[in-house]
N, C-alpha and C positions, 0 to 999 in steps of 0.2 A: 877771459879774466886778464888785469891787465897788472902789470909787475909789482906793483906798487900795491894793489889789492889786499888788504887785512896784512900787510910783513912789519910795519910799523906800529906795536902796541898804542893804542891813544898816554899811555902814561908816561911815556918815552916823546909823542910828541906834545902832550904839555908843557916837558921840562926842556925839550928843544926849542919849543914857542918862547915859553918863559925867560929863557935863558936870550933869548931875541932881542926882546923889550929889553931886556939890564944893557944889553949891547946895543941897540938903538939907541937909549935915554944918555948911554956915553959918548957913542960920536954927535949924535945932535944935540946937548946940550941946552942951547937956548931955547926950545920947544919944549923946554920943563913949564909946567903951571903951580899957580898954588891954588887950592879952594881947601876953604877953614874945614875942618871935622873931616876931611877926604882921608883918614888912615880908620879914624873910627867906621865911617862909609865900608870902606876895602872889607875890615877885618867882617863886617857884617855880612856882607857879600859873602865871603870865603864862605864864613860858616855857612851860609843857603845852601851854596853850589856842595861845599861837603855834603852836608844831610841830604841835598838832593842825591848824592850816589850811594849814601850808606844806605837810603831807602831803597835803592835800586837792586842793591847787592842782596840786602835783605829779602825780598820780594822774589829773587831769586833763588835763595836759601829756600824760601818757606817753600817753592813748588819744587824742591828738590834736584834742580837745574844749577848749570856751570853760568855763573855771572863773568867767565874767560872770554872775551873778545875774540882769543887769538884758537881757540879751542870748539869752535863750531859743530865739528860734529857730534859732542858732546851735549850738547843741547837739545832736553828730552821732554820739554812742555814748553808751550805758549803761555808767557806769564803777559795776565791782560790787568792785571786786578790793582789795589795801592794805586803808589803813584803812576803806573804804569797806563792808570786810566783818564791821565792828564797830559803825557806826553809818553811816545815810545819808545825816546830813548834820555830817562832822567840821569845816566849817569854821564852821558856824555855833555848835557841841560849843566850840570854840577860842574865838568871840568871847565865850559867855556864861560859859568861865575867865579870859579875860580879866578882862569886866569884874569876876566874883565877886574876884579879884584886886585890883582897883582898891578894890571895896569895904573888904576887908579890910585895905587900904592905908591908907584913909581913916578906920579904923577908926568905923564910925558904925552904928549898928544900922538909920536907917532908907534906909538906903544898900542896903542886902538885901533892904530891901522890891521895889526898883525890879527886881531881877532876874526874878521871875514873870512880872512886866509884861513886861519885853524878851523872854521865853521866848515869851508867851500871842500878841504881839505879832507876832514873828516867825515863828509856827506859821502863825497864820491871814493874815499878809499878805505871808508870802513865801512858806512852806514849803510851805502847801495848795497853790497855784497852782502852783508848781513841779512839784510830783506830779503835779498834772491835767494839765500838758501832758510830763510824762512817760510816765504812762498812757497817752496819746494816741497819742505817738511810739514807743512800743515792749512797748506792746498787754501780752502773757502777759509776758514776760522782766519786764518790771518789774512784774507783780502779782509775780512769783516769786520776787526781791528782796523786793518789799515785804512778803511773808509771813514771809521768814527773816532781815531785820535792821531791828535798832528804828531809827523816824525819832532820836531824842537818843543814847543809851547804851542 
């Protein structure tokens, strides 16, 4: 496991991202854009990526499971069902419309850059480890899941 591994809450690094792009779109300034209806765009977005994690949270409610990130061993059922059965992980799907949101709020090109990064970022220092101790904990049913729905969309 490597140090970095699940120590950074994804909610901490949204607003560390977030907080990126506001300081990006300040020192490069001229890399601002404008496109018409782009805040009504953003706030649309936001709300997706919201309800994308509220569905998430919920789904893990209903199977009686820790929707905690940072709280893994706590996690006492494979929730396959809802949204769950369109992506595996919606609520992380919810943060990265958010922040794409945000960007386009801020309307700044290199504000988009930063989103790969939070993607590449969160793949290998939450999401892999997540899966390995799901693999762990529920052997075949989650290779079986994990055959038939994509980790993003």
């Amino acid at each position: 496991m490597n140090s970095l591994e699940l120590k950074v809450p994804p909610v901490a690094q949204v607003i560390v991202t977030a907080a990126a792009m506001v300081g990006i779109s300040k020192i490069a300034p001229a890399l601002k854009f404008s496109l018409g209806g782009s805040t009504a765009l953003a706030v649309g977005l936001g709300v997706i990526g919201l309800g994308s994690g509220i569905l998430g949270v919920t789904q893990f409610r209903k199977a009686q499971t820790t929707p905690n990130p940072q709280a893994l061993e706590e996690v006492s059922s494979l929730v396959t069902s809802g949204v769950y059965q369109y992506s595996r992980n919606p609520m992380y799907v919810g943060l990265v419309l958010i922040l794409f949101s945000w960007a386009l709020y801020l309307s700044h090109f290199l504000a988009f850059v930063l989103l790969p990064i939070f993607i590449l970022y969160m793949t290998r220092f939450q999401i892999q480890p997540e899966e390995r101790m799901l693999a762990q904990k529920f052997g075949k049913a989650y290779q079986t899941y994990k055959a038939k729905v994509r980790r993003w969309v």
